[in-house]
PLY file of the C-alpha trace (Angstrom):
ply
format ascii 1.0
element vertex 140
property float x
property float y
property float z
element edge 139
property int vertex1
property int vertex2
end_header
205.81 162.15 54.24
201.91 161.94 52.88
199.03 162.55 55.11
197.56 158.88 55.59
195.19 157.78 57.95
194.75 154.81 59.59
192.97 152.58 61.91
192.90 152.38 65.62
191.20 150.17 68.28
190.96 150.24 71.91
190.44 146.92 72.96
188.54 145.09 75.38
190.91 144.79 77.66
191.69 148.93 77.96
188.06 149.92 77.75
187.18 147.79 80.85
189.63 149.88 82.72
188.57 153.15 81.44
191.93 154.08 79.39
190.01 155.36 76.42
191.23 159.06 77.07
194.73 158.12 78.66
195.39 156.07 75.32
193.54 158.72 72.68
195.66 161.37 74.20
199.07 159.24 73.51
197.74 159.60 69.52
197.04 163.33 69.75
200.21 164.12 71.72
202.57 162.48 68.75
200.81 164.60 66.24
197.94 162.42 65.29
194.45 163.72 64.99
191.26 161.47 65.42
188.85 162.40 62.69
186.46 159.48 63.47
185.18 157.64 66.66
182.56 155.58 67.92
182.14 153.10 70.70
180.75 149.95 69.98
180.44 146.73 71.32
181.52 143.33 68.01
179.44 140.39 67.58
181.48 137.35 67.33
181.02 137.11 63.75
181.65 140.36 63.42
185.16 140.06 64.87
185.65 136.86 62.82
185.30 138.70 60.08
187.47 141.41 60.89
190.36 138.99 61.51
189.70 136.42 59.18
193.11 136.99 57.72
194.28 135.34 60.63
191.65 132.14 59.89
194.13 129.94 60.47
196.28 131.03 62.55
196.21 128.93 65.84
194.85 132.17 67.88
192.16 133.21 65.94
189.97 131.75 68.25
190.98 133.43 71.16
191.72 136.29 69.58
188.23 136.77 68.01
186.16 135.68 71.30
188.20 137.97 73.64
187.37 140.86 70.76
183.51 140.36 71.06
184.24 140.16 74.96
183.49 144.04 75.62
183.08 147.20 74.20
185.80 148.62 72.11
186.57 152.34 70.77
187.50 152.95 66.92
188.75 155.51 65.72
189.99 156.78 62.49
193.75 158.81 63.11
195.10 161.33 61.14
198.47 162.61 60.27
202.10 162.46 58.25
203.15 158.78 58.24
199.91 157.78 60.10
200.64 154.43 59.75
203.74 153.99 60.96
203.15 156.44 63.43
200.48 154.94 65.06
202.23 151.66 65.44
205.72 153.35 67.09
202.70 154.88 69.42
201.37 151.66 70.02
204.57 149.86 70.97
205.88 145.89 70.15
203.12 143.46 70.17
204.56 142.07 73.76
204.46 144.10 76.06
207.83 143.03 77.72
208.96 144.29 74.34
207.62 147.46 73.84
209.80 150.80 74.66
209.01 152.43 77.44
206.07 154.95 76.69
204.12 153.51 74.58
200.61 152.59 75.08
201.46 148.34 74.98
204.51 149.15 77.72
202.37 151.20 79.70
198.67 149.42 79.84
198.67 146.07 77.68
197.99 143.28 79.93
199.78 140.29 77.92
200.39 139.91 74.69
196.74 138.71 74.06
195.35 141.30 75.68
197.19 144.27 74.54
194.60 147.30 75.03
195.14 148.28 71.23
194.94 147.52 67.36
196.39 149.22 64.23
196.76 148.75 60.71
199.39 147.87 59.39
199.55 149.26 56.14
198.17 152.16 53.71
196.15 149.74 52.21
195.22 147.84 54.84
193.82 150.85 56.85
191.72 151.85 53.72
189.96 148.01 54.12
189.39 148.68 58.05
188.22 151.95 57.97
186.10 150.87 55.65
184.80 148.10 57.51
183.65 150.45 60.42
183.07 153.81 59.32
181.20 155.11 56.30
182.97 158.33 54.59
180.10 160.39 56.19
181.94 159.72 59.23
185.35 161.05 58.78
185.82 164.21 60.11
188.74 165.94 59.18
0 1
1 2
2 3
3 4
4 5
5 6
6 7
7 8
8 9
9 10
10 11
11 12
12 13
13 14
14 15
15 16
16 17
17 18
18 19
19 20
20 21
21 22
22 23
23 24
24 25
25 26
26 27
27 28
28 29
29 30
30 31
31 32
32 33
33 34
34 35
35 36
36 37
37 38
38 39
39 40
40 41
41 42
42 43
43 44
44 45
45 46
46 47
47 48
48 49
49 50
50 51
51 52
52 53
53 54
54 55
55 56
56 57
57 58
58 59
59 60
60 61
61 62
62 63
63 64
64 65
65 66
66 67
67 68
68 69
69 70
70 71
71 72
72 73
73 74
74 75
75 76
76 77
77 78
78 79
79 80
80 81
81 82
82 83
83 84
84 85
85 86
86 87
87 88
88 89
89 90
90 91
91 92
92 93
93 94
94 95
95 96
96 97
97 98
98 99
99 100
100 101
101 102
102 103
103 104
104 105
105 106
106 107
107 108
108 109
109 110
110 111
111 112
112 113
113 114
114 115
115 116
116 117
117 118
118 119
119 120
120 121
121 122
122 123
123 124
124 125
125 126
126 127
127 128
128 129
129 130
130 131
131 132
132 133
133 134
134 135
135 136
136 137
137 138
138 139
């Protein structure tokens, strides 16, 4: 498998409880490193943007307010299979759903407020990295 990387987001919801560390060490412990990071806090428009591949999709709205809501952490990860990696990490969408260990079953709140974000493809990480990080910024 090809070293990839990918993108990751601590959301809103996990930031307010101070799980940064408890969720970046779930991403180191299954082999990914994080060669970028940076705390930051999304205009609105800003998080329109970011989703607006979801424009019309009927949470969009809530979606995009609740992601300018509070400061969230991205982060660049590292690693074989990155991708797909990061999402087994990350769990199902729903919590209810997620296996047991992964950051959604252990600290997502609902399936709104689910503590994290990740690409979802090779390509689509190279578009969201891109969006927050310039390649000065990646670390490896």
């Amino acid at each position: 498998m090809a070293i990839e990387r990918t993108l990751s987001i601590i959301k809103p919801d996990a930031t307010r409880r101070n799980l940064t560390g408890k969720i970046a060490a779930k991403f180191e412990e299954a082999g990914l490193r994080i060669v970028a990071s940076k705390r930051i806090q999304l205009t609105l428009a800003q998080a329109q943007q970011f989703y607006a591949v979801h424009s019309a999709r009927p949470f969009f709205g809530e979606l995009t307010e609740f992601m300018a809501s509070g400061p969230v952490v991205v982060q660049v990860l590292e690693g074989e299979g990155a991708v797909l990696k990061n999402r087994e990490v990350m769990g199902a969408t729903n919590p209810k759903d997620a296996a047991p260990g992964t950051v959604r079953a252990e600290f997502a709140e609902s399936v709104g407020e689910n503590s994290v974000h990740g690409s979802d493809a090779p390509e689509t990480a190279a578009e969201e990295i891109a969006f927050f990080f310039s390649g000065l910024e990646l670390v490896g």
